[in-house]
C-alpha positions as CSV (number, residue, x, y, z in Angstrom):
1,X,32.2,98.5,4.3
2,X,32.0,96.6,7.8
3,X,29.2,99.5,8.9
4,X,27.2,99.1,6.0
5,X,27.2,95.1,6.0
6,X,26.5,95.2,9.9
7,X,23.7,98.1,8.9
8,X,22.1,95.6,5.8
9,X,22.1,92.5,8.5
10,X,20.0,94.4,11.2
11,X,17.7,95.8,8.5
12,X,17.7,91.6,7.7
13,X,16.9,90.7,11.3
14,X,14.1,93.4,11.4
15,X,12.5,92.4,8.6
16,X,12.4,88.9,9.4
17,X,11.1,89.3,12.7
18,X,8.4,91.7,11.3
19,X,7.4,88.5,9.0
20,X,7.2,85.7,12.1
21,X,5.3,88.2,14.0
22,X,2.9,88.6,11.0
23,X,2.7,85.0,10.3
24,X,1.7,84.1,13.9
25,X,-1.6,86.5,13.5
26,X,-3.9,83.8,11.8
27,X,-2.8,81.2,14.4
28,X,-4.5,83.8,16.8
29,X,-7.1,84.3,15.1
30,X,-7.9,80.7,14.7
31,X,-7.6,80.5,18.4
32,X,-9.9,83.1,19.0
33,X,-12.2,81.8,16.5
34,X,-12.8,77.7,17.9
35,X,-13.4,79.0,21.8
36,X,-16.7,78.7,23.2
37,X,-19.4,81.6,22.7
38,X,-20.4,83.1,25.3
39,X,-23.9,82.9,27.1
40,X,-25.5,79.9,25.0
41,X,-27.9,79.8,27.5
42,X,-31.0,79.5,25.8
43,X,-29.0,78.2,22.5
44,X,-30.8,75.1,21.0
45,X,-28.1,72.2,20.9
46,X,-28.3,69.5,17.9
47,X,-27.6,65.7,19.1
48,X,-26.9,62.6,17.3
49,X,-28.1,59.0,17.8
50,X,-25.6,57.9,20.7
51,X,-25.1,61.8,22.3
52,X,-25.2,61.9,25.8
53,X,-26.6,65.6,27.6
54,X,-25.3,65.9,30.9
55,X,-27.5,67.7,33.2
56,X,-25.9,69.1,36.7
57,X,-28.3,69.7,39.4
58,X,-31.3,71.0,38.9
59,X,-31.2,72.9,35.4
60,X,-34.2,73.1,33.7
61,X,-33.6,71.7,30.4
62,X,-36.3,72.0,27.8
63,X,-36.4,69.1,25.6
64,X,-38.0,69.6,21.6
65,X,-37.9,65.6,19.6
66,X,-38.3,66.7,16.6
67,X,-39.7,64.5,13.2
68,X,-40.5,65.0,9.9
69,X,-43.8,63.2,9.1
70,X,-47.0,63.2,6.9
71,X,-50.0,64.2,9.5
72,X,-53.6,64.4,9.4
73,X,-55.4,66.4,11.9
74,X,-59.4,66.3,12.6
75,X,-60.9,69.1,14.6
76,X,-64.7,68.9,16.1
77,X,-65.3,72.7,16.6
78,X,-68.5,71.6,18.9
79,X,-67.1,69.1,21.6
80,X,-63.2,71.4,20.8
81,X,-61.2,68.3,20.7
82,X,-58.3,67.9,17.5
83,X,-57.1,64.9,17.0
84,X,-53.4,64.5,15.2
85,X,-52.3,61.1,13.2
86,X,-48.2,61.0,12.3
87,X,-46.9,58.7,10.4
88,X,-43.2,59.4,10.8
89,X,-40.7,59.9,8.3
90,X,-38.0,56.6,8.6
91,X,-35.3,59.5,8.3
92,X,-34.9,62.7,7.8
93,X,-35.7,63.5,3.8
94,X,-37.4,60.1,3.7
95,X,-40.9,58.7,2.9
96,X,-43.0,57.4,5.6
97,X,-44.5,54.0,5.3
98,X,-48.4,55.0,5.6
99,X,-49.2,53.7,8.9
100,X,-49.8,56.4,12.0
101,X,-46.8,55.8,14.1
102,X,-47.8,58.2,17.3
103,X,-51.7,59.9,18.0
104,X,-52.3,62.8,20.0
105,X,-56.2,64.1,21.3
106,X,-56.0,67.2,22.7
107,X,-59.3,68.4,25.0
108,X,-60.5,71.7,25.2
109,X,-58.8,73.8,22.6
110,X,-58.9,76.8,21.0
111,X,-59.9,78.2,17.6
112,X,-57.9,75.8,15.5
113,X,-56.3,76.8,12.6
114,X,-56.4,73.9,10.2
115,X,-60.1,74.1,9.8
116,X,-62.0,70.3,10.6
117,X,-59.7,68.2,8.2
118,X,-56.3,68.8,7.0
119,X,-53.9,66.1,5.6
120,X,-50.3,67.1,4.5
121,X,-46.0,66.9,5.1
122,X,-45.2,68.6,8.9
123,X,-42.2,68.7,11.0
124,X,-43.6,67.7,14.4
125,X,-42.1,68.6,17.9
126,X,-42.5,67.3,21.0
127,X,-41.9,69.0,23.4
128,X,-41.0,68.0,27.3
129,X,-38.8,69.1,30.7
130,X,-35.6,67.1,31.1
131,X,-36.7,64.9,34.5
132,X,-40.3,66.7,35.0
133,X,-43.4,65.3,33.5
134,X,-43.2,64.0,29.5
135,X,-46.0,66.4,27.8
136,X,-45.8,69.8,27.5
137,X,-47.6,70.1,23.8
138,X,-46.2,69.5,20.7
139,X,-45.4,71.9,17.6
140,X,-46.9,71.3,14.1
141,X,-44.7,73.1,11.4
142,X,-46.8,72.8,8.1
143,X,-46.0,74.6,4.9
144,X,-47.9,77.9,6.5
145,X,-45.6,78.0,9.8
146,X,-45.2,77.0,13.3
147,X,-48.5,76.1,15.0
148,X,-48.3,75.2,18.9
149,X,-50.3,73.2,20.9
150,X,-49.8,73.7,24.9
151,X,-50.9,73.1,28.0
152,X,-53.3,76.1,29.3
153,X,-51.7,75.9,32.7
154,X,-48.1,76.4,31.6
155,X,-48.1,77.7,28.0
156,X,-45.3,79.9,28.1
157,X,-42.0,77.5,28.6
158,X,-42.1,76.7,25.2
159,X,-44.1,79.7,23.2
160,X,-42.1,80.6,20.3
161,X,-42.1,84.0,19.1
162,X,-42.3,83.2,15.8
163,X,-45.6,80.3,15.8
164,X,-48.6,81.7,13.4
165,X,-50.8,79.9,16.0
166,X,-50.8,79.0,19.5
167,X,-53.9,77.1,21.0
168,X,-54.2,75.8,24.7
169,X,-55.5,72.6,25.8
170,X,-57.0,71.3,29.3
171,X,-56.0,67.2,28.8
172,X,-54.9,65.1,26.6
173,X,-53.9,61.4,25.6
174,X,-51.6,59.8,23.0
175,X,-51.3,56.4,21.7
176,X,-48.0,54.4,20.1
177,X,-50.0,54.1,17.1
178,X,-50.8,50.8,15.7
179,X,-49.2,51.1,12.3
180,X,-52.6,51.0,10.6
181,X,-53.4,53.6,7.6
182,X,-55.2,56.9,8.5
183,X,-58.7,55.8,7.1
184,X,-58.5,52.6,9.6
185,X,-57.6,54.9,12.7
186,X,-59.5,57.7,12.1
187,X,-63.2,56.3,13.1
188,X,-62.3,54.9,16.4
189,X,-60.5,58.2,17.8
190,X,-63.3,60.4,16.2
191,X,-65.4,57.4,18.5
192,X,-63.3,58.1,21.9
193,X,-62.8,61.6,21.5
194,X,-66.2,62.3,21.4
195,X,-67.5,59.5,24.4
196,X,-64.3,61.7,26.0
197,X,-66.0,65.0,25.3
198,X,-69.7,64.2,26.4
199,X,-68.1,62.7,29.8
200,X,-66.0,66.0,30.3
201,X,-69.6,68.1,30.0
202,X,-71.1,65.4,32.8
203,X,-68.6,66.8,35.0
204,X,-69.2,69.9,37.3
205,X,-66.8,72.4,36.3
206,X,-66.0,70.5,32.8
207,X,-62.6,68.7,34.5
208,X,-60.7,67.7,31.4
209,X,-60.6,63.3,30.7
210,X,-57.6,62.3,29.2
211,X,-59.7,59.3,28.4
212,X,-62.1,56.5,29.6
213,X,-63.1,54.8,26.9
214,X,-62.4,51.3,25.4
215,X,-60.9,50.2,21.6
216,X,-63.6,48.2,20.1
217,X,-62.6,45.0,18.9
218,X,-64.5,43.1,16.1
219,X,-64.3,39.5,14.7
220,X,-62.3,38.3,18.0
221,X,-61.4,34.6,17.1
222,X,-62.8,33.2,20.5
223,X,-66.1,35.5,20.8
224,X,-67.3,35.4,24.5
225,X,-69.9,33.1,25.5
226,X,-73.2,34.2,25.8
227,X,-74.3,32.4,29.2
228,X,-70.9,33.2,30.4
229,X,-71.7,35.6,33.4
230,X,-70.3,38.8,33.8
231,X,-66.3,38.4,35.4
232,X,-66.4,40.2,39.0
233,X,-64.5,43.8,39.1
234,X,-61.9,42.7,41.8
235,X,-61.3,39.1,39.5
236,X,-57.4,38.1,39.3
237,X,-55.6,39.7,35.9
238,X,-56.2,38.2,32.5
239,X,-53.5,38.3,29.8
240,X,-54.3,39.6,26.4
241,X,-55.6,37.7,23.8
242,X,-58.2,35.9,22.2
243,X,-61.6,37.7,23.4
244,X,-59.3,40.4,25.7
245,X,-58.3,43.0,23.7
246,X,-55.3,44.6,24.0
247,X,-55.8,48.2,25.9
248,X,-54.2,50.9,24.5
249,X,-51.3,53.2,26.3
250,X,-53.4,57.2,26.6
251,X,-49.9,58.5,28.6
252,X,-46.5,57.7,28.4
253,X,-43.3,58.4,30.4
254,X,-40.1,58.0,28.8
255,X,-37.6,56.2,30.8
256,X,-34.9,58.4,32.8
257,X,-31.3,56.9,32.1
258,X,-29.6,56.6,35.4
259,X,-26.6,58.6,35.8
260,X,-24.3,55.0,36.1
261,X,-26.0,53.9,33.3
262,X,-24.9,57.2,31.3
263,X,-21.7,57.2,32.8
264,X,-20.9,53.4,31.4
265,X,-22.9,53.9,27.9
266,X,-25.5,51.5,28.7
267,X,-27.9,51.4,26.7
268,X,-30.5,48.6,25.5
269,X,-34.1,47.1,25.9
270,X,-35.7,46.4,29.3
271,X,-38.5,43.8,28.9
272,X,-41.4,44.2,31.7
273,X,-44.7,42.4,32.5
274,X,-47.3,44.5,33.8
275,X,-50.7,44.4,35.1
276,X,-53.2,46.7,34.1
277,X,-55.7,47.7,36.7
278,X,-59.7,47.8,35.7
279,X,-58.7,52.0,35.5
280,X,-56.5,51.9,33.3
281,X,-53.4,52.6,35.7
282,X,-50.4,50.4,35.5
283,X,-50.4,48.3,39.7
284,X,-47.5,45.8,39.1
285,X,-44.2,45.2,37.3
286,X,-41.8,42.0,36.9
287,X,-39.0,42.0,34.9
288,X,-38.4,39.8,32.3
289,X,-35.4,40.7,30.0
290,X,-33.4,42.7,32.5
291,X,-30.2,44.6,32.4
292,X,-29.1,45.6,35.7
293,X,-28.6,49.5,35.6
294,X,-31.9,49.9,33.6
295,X,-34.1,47.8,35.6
296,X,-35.4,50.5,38.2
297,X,-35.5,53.4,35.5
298,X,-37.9,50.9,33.2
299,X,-40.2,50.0,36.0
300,X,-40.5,53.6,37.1
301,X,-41.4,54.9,34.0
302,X,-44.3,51.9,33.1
303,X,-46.0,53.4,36.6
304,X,-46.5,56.3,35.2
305,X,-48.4,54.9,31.9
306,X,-52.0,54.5,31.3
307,X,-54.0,53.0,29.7
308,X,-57.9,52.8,28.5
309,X,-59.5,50.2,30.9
310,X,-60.0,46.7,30.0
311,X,-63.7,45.5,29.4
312,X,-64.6,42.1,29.3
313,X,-68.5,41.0,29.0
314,X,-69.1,45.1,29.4
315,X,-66.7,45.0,32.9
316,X,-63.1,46.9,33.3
317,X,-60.9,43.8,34.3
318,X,-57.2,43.9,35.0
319,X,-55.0,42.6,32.3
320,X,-51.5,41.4,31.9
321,X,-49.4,42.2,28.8
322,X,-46.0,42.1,27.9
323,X,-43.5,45.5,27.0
324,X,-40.6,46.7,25.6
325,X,-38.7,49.6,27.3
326,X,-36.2,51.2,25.4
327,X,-32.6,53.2,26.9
């Protein structure tokens, strides 16, 4: 009887052994399953308001801001300049207001393949290198696929396999927008595109402009005076208003967070004064909101901006105006 009872308890033991060891496989697997895959090197990464990307060294980290927005986009097949209006979805699913939020003019393209006019819902992407230079081309998904819009001297960083459409560009220019409808904005960058395209085929070898004209402003509320002489190119810098119209920004360069700033999740709005030479380039910059760790970063990316140049009684004057620079 003692053999068969010591026989029935090891059978017991055995059996329950069998069963932790079984149990403990889906811990494993479960293990196995939440570690890091490997490679990931090209692997696009979703981020959230407030994520921070850390970048060691000198990896090149290709950068795609992507927005939902209704778009219009005007080709001249002649003078091969397209012109692309956004008017940016608030958030993702929702309606946008009607006023173009962001412009793009891109110089010397290719066949295009929205014909002369096309209006219509698009998921645009811009595209740009983490600490290299802000414009690489954008993406234009509409309801018939991917179109892309590069650079001619570096198209392949961001060509995408899968694009319907990709057309090259020699120069380009983009505005913030100015919040006005499409039929409002449309006539003054057919206007500069096209003074852009006759200057580029003044030029020997067709060098691209990214732009040299001036907005047009009508119905100023202190019109210049007719005997008023014209103001001397080298005159001290004007601010903005009245009969000086306000330039509009043809490049941009986001700020670079500093790596303290990062580190200590600063983040806020640097407020800068800046003088606007009579070409259009950005010669001086005082702070005037500041927050220490973003000073530097906003001044260094307002150098890099331009602007179309300032005329006042048909001479480019420098101009003063006040901006915004957001971390």
């Amino acid at each position: 009887m003692m053999r068969w009872s010591c026989c029935f308890a090891a059978i017991v033991l055995t059996v329950c052994a069998m069963a932790e060891r079984t149990s403990a496989k889906p811990e494993l697997a479960f293990e196995q399953k939440v570690q890091a895959p490997a490679g990931g090197a090209n692997k696009p990464i979703e981020v959230g308001d407030g994520d921070v990307v850390l970048i060691e060294g000198d990896a090149r980290v290709r950068i795609v801001r992507r927005r939902e927005a209704h778009v219009r986009a005007i080709h001249d097949p002649a003078e091969r300049w397209v012109i692309l209006m956004a008017d940016y979805a608030p958030a993702k699913g929702k309606t946008p207001d009607g006023g173009v939020d962001v412009d793009y003019t891109f110089n010397e393209v290719g066949e295009w393949p929205l014909g002369e006019s096309w209006t219509g819902p698009a998921v645009i992407d811009d595209y740009a290198i983490a600490g290299g230079p802000p414009a690489h081309g954008i993406g234009l998904t509409t309801e018939a696929g991917l179109i892309q819009v590069l650079a001619s001297g570096d198209p392949g960083r961001f060509a995408d396999p899968a694009a319907i459409r990709t057309v090259t560009y020699r120069g380009t220019g983009r505005g913030g927008g100015s919040g006005q409808s499409f039929a409002v904005v449309e006539p003054r960058l057919r206007a500069q595109a096209s003074r852009n395209a006759q200057a580029r085929s003044q030029i020997p070898g067709g060098a691209p402009v990214v732009s040299s004209s001036v907005e047009m402003r009508v119905g100023t509320a202190h019109p210049p005076s007719a005997q008023a002489g014209p103001p001397a190119a080298d005159s001290a810098p004007v601010r903005v208003g009245g009969n000086v119209p306000q330039p509009t920004k043809v490049f941009d360069a986001p700020p670079v967070m500093p790596d303290a700033a990062v580190r200590d999740g600063v983040r806020g709005i640097v407020i800068l004064e800046i003088t606007i030479g009579p070409d259009g380039k950005v010669s001086a910059a005082k702070v005037l909101r500041s927050i220490p760790l973003l000073d530097q970063a906003a001044v260094d990316a307002v150098r890099q901006w331009r602007y179309t140049p300032t005329e006042l009684n048909g001479v480019a004057v420098p101009v003063i105006i006040t901006v915004p620079v957001r971390f």
